[in-house]
VEXNUFI-935830 format. One line per field, with one value per residue: x, y, z of N, C-alpha, C in turn; residue number from 1; residue in one letter. Coordinates in steps of 0.02 Angstrom, whole numbers. Atoms other than C-alpha are relative to their C-alpha. Layout:
BEGIN
n_c1: [X / ...]
n_c2: [Y / ...]
n_c3: [Z / ...]
ca_c1: [X / ...]
ca_c2: [Y / ...]
ca_c3: [Z / ...]
c_c1: [X / ...]
c_c2: [Y / ...]
c_c3: [Z / ...]
seq: [NUM / ...]
type: [A / ...]
***
This chain:
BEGIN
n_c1: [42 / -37 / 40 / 50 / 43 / 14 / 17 / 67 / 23 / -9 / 56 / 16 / 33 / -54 / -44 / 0 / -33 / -32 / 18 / -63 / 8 / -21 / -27 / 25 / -6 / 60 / 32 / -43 / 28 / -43 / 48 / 35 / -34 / 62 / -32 / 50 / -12 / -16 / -18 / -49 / -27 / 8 / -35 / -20 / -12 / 7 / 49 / 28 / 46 / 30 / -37 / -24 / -63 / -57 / -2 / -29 / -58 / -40 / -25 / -63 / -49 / -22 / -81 / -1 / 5 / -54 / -27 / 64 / -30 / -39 / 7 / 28 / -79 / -31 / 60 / 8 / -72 / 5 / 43 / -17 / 7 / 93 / 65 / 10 / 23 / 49 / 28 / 16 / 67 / 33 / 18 / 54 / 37 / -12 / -2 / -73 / -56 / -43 / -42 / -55 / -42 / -39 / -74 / -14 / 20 / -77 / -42 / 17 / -15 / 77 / 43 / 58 / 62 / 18 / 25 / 22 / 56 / 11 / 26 / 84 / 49 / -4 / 42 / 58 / 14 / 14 / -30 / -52 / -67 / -38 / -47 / -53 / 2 / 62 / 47 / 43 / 32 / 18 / 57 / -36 / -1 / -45 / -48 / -31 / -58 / -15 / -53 / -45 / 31 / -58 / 42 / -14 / 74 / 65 / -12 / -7 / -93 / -19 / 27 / -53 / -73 / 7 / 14 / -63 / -44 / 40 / 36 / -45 / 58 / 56 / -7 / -29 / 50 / 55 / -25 / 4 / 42 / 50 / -24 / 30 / -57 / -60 / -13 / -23 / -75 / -29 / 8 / -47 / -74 / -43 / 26 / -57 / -51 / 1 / -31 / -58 / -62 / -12 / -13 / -65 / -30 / -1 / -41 / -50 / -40 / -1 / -86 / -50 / -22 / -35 / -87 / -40 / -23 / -16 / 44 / -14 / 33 / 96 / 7 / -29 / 65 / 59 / -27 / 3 / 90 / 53 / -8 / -28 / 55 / -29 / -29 / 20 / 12 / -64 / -19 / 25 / -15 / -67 / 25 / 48 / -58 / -20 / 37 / 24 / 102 / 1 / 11]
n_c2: [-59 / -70 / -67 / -63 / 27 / -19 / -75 / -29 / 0 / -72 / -52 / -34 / 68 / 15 / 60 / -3 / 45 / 25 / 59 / 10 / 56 / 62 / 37 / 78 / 69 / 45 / -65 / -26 / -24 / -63 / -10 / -76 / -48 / -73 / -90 / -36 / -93 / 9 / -65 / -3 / 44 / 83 / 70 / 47 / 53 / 88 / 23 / 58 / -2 / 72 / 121 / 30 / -32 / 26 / 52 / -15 / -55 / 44 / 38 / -16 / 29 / 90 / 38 / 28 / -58 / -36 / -61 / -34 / -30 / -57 / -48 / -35 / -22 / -27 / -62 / -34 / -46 / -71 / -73 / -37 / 13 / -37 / 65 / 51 / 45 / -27 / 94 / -21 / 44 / -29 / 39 / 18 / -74 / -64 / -28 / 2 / 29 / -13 / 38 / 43 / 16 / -35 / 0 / -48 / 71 / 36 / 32 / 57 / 75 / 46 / 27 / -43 / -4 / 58 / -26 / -29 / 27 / 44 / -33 / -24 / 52 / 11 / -64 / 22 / 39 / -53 / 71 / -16 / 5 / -3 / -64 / 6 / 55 / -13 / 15 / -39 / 17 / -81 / -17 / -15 / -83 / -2 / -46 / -53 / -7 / -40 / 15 / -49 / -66 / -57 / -55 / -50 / -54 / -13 / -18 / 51 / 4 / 39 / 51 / 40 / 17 / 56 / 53 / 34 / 29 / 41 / 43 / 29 / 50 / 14 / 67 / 76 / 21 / 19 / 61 / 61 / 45 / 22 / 75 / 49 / -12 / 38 / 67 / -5 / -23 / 30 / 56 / 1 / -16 / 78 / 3 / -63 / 19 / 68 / 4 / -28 / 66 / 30 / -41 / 33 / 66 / -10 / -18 / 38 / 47 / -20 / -28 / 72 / 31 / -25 / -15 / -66 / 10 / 62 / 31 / 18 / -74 / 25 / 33 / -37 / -89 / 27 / 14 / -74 / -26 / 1 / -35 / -68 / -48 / -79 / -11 / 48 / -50 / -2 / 68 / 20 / -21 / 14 / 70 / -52 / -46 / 33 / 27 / -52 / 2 / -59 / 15]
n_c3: [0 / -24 / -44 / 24 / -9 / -63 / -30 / -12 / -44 / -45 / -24 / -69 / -38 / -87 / 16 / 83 / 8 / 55 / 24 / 25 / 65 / 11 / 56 / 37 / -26 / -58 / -30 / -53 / -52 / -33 / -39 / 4 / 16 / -31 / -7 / -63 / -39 / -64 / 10 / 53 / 47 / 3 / -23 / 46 / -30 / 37 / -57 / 3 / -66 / -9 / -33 / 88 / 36 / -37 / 6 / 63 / -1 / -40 / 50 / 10 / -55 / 28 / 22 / 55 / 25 / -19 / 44 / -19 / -64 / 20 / 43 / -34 / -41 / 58 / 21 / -52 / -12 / 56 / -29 / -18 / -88 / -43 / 43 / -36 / 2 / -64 / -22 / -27 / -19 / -37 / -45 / 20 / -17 / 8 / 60 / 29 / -21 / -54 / 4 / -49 / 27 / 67 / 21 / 39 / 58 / 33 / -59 / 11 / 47 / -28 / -89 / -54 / 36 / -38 / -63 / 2 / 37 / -71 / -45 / 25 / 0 / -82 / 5 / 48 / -32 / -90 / -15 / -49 / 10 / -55 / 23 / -72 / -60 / -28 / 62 / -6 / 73 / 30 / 19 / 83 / 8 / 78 / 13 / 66 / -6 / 36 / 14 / 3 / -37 / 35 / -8 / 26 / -16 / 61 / 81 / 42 / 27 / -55 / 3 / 39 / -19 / -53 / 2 / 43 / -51 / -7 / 44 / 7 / -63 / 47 / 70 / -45 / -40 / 53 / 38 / -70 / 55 / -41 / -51 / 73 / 33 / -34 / -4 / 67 / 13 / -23 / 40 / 61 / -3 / -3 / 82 / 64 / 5 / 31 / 90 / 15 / -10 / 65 / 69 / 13 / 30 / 68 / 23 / -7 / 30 / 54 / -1 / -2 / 63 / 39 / -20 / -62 / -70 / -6 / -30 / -51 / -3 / 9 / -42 / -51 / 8 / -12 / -87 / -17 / 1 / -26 / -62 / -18 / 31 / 15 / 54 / 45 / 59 / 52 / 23 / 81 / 49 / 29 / 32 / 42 / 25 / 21 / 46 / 64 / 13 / -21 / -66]
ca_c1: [0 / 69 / 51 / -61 / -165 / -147 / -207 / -343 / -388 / -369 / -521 / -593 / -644 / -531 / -485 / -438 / -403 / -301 / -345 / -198 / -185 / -209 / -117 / -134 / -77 / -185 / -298 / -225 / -279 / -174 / -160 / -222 / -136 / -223 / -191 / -280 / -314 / -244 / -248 / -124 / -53 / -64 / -43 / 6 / 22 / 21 / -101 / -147 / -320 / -368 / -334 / -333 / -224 / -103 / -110 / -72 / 76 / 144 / 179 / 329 / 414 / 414 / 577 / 548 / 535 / 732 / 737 / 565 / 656 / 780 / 706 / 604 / 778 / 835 / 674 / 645 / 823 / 803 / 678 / 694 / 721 / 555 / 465 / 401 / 342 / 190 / 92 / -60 / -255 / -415 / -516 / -699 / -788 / -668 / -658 / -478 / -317 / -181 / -18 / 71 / 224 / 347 / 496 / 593 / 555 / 720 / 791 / 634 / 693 / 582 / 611 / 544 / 416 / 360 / 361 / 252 / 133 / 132 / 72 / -59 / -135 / -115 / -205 / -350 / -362 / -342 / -323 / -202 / -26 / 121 / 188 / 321 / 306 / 113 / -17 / -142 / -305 / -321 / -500 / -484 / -440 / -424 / -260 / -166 / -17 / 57 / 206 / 265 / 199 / 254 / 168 / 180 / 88 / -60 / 12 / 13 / 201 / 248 / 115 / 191 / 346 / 298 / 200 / 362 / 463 / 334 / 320 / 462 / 364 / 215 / 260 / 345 / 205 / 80 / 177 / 171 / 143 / -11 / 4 / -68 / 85 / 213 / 161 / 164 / 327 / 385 / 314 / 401 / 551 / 622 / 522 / 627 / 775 / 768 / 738 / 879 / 1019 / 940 / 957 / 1141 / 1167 / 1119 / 1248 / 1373 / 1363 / 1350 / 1526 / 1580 / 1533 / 1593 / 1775 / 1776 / 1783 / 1854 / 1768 / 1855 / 1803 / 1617 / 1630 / 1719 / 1569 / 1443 / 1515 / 1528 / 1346 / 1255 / 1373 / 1408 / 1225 / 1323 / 1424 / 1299 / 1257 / 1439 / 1462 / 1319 / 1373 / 1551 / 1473 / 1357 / 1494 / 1605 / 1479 / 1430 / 1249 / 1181 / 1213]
ca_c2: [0 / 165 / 332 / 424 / 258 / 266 / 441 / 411 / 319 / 473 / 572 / 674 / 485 / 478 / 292 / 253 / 99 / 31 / -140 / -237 / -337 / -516 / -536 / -715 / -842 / -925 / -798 / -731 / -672 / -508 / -383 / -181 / -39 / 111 / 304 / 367 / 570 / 608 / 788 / 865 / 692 / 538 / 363 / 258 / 70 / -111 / -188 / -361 / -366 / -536 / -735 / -777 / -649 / -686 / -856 / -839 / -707 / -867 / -948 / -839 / -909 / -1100 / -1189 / -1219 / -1032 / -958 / -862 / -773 / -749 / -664 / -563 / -500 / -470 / -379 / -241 / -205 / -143 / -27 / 74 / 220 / 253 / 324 / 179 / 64 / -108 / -91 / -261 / -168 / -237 / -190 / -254 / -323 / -133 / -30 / 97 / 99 / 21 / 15 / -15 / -149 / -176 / -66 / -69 / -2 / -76 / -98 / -186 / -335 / -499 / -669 / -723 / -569 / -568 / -744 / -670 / -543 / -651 / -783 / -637 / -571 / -751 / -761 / -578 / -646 / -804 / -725 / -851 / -859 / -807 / -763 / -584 / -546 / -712 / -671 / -781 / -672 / -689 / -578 / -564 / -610 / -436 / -405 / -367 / -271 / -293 / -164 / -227 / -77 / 116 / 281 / 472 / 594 / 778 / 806 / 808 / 732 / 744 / 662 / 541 / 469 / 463 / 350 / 238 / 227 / 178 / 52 / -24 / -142 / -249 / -219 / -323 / -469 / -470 / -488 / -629 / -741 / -911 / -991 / -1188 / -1277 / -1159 / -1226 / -1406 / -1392 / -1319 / -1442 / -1607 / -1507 / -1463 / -1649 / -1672 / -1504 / -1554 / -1748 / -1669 / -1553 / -1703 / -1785 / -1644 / -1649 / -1823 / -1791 / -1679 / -1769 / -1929 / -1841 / -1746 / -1939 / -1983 / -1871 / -1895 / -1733 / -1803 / -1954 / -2097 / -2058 / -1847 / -1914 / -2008 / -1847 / -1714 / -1845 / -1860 / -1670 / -1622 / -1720 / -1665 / -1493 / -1396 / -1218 / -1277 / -1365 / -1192 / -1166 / -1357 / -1369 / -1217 / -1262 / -1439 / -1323 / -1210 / -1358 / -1457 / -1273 / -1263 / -1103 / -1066]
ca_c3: [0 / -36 / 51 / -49 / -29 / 148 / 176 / 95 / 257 / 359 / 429 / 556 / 648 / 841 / 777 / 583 / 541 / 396 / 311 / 256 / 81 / 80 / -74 / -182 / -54 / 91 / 190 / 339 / 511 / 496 / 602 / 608 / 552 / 672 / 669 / 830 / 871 / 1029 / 1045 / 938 / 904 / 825 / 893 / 751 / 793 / 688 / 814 / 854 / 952 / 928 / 1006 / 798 / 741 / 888 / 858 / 688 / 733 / 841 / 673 / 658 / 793 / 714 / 725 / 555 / 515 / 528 / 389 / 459 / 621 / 546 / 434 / 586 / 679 / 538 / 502 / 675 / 716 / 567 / 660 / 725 / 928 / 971 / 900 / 1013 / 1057 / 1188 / 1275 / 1352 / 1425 / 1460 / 1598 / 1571 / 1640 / 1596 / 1432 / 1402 / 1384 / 1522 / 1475 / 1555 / 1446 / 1327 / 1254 / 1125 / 958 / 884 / 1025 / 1005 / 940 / 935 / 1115 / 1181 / 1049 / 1109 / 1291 / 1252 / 1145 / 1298 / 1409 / 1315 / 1308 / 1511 / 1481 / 1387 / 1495 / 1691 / 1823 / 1976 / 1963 / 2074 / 2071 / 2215 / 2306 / 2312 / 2218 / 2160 / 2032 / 1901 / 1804 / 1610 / 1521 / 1320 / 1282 / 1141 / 1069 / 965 / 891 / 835 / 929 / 843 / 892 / 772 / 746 / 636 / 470 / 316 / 283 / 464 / 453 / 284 / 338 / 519 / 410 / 271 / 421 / 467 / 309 / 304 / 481 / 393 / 231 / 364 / 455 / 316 / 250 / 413 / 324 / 418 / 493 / 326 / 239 / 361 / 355 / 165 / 147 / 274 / 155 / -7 / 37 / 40 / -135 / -209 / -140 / -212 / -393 / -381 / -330 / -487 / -592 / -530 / -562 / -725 / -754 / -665 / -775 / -937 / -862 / -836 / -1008 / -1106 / -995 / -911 / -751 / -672 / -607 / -438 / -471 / -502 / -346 / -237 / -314 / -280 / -73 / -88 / -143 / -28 / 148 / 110 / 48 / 35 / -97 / -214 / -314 / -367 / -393 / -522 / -596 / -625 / -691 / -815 / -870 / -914 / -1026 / -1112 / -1035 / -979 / -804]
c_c1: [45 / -23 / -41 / -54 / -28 / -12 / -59 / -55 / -31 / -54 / 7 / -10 / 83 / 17 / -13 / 27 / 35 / -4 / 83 / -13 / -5 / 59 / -44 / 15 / -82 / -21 / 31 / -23 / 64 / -9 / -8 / 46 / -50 / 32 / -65 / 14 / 21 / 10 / 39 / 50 / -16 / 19 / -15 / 49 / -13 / -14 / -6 / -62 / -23 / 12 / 14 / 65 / 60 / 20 / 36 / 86 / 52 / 48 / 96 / 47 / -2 / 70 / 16 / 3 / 64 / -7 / -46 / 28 / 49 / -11 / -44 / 46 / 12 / -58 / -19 / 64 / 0 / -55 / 9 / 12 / -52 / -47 / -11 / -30 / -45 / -41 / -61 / -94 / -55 / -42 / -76 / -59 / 50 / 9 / 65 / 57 / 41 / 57 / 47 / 90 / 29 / 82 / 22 / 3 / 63 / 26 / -67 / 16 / -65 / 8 / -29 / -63 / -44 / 0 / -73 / -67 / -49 / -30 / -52 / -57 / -13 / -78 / -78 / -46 / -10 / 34 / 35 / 63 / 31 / 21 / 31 / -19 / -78 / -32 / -73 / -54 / -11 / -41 / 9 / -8 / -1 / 62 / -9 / 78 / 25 / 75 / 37 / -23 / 41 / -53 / 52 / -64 / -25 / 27 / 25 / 66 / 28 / -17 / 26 / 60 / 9 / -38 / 55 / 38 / -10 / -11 / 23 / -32 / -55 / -19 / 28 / -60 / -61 / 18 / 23 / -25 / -62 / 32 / -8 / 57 / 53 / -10 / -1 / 63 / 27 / 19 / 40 / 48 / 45 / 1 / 59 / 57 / 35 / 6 / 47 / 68 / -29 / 7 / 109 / 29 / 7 / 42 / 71 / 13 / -7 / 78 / 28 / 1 / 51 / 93 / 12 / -15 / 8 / -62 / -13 / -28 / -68 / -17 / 8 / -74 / -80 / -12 / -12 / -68 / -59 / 25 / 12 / -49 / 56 / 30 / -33 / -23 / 82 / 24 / -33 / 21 / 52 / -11 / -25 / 49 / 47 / -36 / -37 / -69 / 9 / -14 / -64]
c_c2: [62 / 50 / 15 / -74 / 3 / 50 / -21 / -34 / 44 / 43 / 33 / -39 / 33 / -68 / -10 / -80 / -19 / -68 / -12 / -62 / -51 / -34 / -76 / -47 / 2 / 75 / 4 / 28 / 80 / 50 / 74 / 47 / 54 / 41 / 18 / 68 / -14 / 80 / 38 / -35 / -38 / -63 / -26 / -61 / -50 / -26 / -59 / 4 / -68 / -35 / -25 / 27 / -20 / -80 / -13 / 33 / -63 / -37 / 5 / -42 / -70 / -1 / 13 / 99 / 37 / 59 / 67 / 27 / 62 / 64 / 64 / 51 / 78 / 97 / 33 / 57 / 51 / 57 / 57 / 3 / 14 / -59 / -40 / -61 / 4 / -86 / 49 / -42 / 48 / -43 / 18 / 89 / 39 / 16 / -3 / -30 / 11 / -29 / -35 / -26 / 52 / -9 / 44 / -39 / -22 / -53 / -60 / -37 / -48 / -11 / 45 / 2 / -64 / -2 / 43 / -32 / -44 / 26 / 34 / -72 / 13 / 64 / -34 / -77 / -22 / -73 / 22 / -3 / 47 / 63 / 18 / -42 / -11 / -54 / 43 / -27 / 61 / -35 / -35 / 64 / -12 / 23 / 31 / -10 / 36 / 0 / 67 / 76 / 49 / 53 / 35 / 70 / -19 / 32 / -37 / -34 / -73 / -74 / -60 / -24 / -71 / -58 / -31 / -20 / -63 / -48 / -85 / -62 / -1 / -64 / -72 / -13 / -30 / -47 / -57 / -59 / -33 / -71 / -38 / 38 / -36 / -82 / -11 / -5 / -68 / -98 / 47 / 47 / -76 / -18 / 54 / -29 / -89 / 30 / 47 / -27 / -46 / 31 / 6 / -43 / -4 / 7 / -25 / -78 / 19 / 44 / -71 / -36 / 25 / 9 / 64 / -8 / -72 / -37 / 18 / 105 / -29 / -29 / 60 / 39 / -48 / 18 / 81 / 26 / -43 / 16 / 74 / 57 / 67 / -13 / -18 / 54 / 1 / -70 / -11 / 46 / -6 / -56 / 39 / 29 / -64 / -48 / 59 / 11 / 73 / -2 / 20]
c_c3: [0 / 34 / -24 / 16 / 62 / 33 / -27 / 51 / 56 / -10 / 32 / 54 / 67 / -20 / -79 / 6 / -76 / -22 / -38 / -59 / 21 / -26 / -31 / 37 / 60 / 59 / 63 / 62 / 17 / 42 / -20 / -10 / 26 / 3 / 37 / 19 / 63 / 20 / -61 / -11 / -18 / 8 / -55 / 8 / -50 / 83 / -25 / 70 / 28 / 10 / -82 / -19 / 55 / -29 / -52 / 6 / 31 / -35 / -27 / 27 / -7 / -15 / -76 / -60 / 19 / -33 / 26 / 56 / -7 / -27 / 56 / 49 / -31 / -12 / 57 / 16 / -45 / 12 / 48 / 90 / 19 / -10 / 46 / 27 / 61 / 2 / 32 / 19 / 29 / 37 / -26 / 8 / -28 / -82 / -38 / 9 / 38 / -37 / 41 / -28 / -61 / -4 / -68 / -72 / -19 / 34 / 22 / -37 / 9 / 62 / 26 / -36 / 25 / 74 / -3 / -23 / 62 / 64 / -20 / -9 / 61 / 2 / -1 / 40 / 98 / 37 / 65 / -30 / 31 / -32 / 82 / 30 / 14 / -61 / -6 / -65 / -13 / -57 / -89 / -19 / -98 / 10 / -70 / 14 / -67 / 2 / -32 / 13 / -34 / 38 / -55 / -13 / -65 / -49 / -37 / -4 / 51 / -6 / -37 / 26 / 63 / -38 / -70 / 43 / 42 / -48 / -20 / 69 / -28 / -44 / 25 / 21 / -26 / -26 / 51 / -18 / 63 / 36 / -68 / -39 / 33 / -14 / -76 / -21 / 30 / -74 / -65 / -19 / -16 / -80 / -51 / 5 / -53 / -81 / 5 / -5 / -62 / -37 / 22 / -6 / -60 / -33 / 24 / -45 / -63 / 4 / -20 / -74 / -52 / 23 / 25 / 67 / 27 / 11 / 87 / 2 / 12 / 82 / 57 / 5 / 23 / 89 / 7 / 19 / 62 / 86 / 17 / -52 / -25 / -59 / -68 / -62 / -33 / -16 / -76 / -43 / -42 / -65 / -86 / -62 / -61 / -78 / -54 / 0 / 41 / 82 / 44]
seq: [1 / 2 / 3 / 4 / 5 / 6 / 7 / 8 / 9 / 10 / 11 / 12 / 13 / 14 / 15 / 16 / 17 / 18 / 19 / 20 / 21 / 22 / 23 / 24 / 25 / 26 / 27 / 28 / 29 / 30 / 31 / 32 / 33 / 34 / 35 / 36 / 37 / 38 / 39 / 40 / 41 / 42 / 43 / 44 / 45 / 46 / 47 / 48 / 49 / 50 / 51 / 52 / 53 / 54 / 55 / 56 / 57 / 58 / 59 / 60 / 61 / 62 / 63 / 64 / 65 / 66 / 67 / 68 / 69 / 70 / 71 / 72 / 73 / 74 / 75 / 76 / 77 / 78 / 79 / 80 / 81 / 82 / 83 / 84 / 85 / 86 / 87 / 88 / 89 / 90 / 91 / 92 / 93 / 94 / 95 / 96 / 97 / 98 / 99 / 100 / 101 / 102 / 103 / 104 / 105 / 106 / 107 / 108 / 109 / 110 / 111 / 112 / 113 / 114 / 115 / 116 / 117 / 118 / 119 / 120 / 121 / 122 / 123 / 124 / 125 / 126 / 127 / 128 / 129 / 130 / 131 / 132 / 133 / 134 / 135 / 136 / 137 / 138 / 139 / 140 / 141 / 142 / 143 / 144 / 145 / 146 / 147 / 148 / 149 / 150 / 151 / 152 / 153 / 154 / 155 / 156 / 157 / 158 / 159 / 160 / 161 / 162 / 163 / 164 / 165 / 166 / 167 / 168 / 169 / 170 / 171 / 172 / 173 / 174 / 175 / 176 / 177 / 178 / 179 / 180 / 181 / 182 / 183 / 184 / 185 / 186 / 187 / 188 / 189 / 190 / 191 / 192 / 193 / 194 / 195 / 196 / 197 / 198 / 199 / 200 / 201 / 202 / 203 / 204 / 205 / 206 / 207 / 208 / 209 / 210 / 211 / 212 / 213 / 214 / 215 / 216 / 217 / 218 / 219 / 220 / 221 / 222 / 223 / 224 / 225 / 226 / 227 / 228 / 229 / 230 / 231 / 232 / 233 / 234 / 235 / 236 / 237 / 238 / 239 / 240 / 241 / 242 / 243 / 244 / 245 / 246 / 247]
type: [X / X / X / X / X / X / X / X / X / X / X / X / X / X / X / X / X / X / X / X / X / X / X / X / X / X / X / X / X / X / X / X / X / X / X / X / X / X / X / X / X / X / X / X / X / X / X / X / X / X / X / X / X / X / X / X / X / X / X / X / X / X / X / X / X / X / X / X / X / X / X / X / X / X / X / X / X / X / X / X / X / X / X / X / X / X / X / X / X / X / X / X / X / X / X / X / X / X / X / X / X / X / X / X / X / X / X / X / X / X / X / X / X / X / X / X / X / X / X / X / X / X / X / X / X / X / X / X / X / X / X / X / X / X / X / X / X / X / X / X / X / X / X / X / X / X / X / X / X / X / X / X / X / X / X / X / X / X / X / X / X / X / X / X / X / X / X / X / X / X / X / X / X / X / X / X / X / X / X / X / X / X / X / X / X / X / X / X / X / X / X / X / X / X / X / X / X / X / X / X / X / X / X / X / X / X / X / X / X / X / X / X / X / X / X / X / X / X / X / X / X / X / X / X / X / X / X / X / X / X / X / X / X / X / X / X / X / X / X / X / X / X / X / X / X / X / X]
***
């Protein structure tokens, strides 16, 4: 979404919300993009209100999801210092949120993100639990978790700018694969990998026929490619190169 799209969210309303693409893959429980009046400023937050969308957000944090980890590593730290990561709840009577949790966004990784997530369930689910040595019950509450908090004043210019600085968590966040994506990926990844070691066998005994490489080479690049992944792009390409195919 670009700016000028995203203004034309922007009213006179005290809460705005922002809808976030699907895109073409599998539907998504994403979460809220809000710009709230506040006097002469605006709170502008990527919100999660809901037990789904959390749930969903949990996905990140799969073993099986590094690169996702990273990339979350990676986009946060690139935000500015003011920006911040907020955990906050409201209780069954009352009108407004309390915050119980902030930090500074840059400086969230996944384990704290998986703290934070883990405490807004607790939030949502109440219960007894120990604070200084004390066991105490606390009520179920909604939370809120607003993975990333900005204020800026009432104006267009600003505005742009906190949600171009935003946009980069945004586009991670919107691309959180679901559970039916993960267990997918998981079944065909093994499948990709299998035809790619036959597409280099291929080219390894068509090296061996034609005599550009031993029996006892054929045998080393075979041992190579299947203990040492990192090298298997410049292996086939060398292979490639040699026989005159396009790399």
């Amino acid at each position: 979404m670009s700016d000028v799209e995203v203004m034309e969210f922007v009213s006179d309303d005290q809460l705005l919300t922002i809808p976030l693409s699907e895109g073409d893959g599998e539907k998504r429980p994403l979460p809220l993009v809000e710009v709230e009046e506040a006097g002469e400023r605006l709170n502008v937050s990527v919100v999660y209100r809901d037990a789904e969308s959390l749930r969903h957000l949990r996905n990140l944090l799969s073993p099986s999801q590094v690169e996702a980890k990273g990339a979350f590593n990676s986009v946060m730290r690139l935000l500015p210092i003011s920006f911040e990561t907020r955990l906050s709840k409201r209780g069954f009577k009352e009108s407004s949120f309390t915050v119980q949790k902030k930090f500074i966004a840059s400086r969230v990784d996944p384990a704290l993100l998986q703290l934070l997530i883990e405490e807004a369930e607790v939030i949502r689910s109440g219960g007894r639990r120990s604070v200084s040595g004390r066991t105490l019950y606390e009520a179920p509450a909604t939370p809120l978790l607003q993975i990333v908090y900005a204020q800026t004043k009432v104006d267009e210019g600003e505005l742009g700018k906190v949600l171009s600085d935003m946009r980069q968590v945004i586009t991670l966040l919107s691309a959180v694969k679901t559970q039916r994506e993960i267990i997918h990926s998981r079944i065909a990844k093994p499948v990709d990998e299998a035809a790619k070691y036959r597409g280099f066998i291929e080219l390894l005994n068509k090296a061996r026929y034609l005599g550009m490489v031993s029996a006892e080479e054929r045998r080393g690049l075979d041992k190579r490619w299947r203990e040492t992944p990192d090298e298997r792009g410049p292996m086939e390409e060398d292979l490639k190169r040699r026989l005159g195919e396009p790399t």
